[in-house]
C-alpha positions in Angstrom: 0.0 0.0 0.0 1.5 3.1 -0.9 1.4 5.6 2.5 -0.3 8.8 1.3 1.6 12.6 0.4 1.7 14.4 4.1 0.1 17.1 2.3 -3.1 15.1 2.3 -3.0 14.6 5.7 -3.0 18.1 6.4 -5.9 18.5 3.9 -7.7 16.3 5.4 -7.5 17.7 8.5 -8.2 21.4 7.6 -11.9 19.6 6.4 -12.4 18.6 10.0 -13.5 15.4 11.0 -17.3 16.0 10.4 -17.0 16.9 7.5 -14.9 13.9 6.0 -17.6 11.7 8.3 -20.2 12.9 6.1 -18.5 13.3 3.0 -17.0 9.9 3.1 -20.7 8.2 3.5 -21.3 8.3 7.5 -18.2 5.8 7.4 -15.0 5.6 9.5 -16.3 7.5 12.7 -14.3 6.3 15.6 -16.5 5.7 19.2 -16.9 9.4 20.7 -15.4 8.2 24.1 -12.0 8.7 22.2 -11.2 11.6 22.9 -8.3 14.5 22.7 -6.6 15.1 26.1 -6.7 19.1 25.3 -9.5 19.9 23.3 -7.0 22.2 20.9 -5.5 18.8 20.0 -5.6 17.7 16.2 -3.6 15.0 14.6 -3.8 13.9 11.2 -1.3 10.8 9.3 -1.1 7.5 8.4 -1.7 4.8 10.9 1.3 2.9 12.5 -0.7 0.4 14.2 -0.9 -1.8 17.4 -2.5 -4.4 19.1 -1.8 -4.4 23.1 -2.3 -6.3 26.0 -4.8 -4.4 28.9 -2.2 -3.2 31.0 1.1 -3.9 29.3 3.0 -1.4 27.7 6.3 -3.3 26.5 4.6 -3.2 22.5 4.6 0.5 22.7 7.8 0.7 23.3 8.6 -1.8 20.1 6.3 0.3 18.5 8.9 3.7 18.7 11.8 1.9 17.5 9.7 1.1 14.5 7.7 3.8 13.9 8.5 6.6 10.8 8.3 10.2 11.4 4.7 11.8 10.2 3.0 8.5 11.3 0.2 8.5 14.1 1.0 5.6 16.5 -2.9 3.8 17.0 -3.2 1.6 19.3 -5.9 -0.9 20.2 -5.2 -1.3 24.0 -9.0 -3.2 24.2 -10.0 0.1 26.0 -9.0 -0.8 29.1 -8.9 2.5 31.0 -7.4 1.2 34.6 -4.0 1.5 34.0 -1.9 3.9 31.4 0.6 2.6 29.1 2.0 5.9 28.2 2.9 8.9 29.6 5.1 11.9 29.2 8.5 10.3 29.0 7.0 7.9 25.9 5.6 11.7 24.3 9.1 13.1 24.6 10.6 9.8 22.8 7.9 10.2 20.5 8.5 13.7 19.4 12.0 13.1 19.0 11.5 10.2 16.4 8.8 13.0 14.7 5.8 11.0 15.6 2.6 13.0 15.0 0.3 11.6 17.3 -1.0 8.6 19.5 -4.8 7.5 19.8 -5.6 4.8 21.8 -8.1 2.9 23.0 -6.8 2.7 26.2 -5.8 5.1 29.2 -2.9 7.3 29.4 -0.7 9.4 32.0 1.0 12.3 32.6 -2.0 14.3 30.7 -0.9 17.7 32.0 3.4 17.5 30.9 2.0 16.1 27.6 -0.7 18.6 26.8 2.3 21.1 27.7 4.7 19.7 25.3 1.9 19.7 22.7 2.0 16.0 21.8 -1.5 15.2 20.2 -3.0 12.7 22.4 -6.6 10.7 21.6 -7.5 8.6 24.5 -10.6 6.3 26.2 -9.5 7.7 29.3 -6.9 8.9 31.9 -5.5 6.8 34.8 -2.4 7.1 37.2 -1.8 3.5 37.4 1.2 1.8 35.6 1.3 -1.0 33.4 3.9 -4.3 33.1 6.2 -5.2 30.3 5.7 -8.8 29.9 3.5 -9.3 26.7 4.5 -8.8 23.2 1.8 -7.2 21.1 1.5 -6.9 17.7 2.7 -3.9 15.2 1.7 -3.3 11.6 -1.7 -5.2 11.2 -5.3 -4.5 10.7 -6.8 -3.0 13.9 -10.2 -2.3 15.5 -10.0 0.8 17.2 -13.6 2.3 18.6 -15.2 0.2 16.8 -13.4 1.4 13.2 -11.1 -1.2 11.3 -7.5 0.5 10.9 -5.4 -0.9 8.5 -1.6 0.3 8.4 -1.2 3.3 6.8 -4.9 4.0 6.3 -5.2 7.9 7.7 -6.8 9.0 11.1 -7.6 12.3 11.6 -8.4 13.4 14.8 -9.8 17.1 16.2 -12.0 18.4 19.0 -15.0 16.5 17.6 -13.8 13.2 17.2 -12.3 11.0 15.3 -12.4 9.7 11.7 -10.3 7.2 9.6 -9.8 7.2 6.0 -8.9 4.1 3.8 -5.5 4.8 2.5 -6.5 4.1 -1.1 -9.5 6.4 -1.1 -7.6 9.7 0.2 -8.0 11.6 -3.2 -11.8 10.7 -3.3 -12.4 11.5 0.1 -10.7 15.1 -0.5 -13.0 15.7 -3.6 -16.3 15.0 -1.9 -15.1 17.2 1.2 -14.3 20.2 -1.3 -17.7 19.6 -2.7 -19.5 19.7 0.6 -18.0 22.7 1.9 -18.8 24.5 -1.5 -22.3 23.4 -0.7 -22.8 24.6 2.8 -20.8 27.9 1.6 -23.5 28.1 -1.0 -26.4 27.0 2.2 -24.7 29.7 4.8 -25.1 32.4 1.7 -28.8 31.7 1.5 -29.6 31.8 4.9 -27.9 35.8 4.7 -30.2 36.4 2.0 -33.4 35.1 4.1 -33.7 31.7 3.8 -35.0 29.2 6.4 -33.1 25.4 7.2 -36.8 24.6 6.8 -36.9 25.9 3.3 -33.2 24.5 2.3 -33.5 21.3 3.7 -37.2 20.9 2.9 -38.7 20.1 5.7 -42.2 22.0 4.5 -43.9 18.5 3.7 -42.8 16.6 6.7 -43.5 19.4 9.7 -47.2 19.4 7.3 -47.5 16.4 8.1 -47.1 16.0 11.9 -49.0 19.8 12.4 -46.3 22.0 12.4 -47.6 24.5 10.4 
């Protein structure tokens, strides 16, 4: 699979999430109880993924030697949330390599030096409990995370809303329906200036008829 241009990451991100949600067919949203640490948190890149034991944390830190600058490390930790495999020290390691992100479905630690070092972190949850170092994992293989199958390399982009994954090989596609759907809600917020209801755009008339709501 060929990892997409970083330029259409940051595209993709500049659509926001919703709007690649919708545009993409109401596919690819991940469970809303992923969320960014710091709501001012956006990532956007292609997945490295990784599959890791509830409370083991010794495949994350595989994962770093492994992992290629721009990537977003994504991790399905089964969403356990009582313990938290990474942490501030693992963020630092991470920025060196030129990581842009983690999401997992998991907990984390350290929220407030990461927030401050402005690592983009997507989590289940927080927890000041530790983790072991005794089971392996797995790196670079299809994923389930929030209910969303990740494949490596496929893109996740992440913002204050939510988050939202993109097949790799559907990037360009993706882009062209967002541009479409902004120029139509451009076009909606430009009627509604000149008078216009939701009611009228949307066409609701029939439908509020209907139920009495005249």
């Amino acid at each position: 699979m060929v990892r997409p241009d970083p330029a259409a990451c940051a595209a993709l991100l500049a659509f926001g999430t919703a709007t690649i949600h919708e545009a993409q067919g109401l596919r690819g949203a991940v469970h809303g109880a992923l969320k960014p640490i710091d709501p001012a948190m956006r990532v956007a890149g292609p997945a490295f993924t990784v599959q890791a034991k509830p409370g083991d944390n010794l495949v994350l830190h595989y994962a770093l030697t492994k992992i290629a600058a721009g990537q977003v490390l994504v991790v399905d930790a089964e969403g356990f949330t009582e313990a938290g495999p990474w942490g501030d020290i693992m963020s630092g390691a991470a920025m060196l390599r030129g990581v842009a992100g983690l999401v997992i479905d998991g907990s984390v630690r350290d929220s407030q030096a990461i927030v401050d070092m402005g690592f983009p972190v997507f989590s289940r949850g927080l927890s000041i409990k530790g983790t072991l170092k005794h089971q392996p994992g797995r790196v670079n293989v299809p994923i389930v995370l929030g209910g969303v199958t990740v494949r490596p390399d496929d893109i996740v982009v992440g913002d204050r809303d939510g988050l939202v994954v993109v097949r790799a090989e559907e990037v360009a596609e993706v882009m062209q329906a967002c541009r479409v759907r902004e120029d139509k809600e451009a076009q909606t917020r430009q009627k509604l200036r000149e008078g216009a209801t939701t009611v009228d755009l949307i066409g609701l008339g029939p439908l509020l008829a209907q139920y009495g709501m005249t």
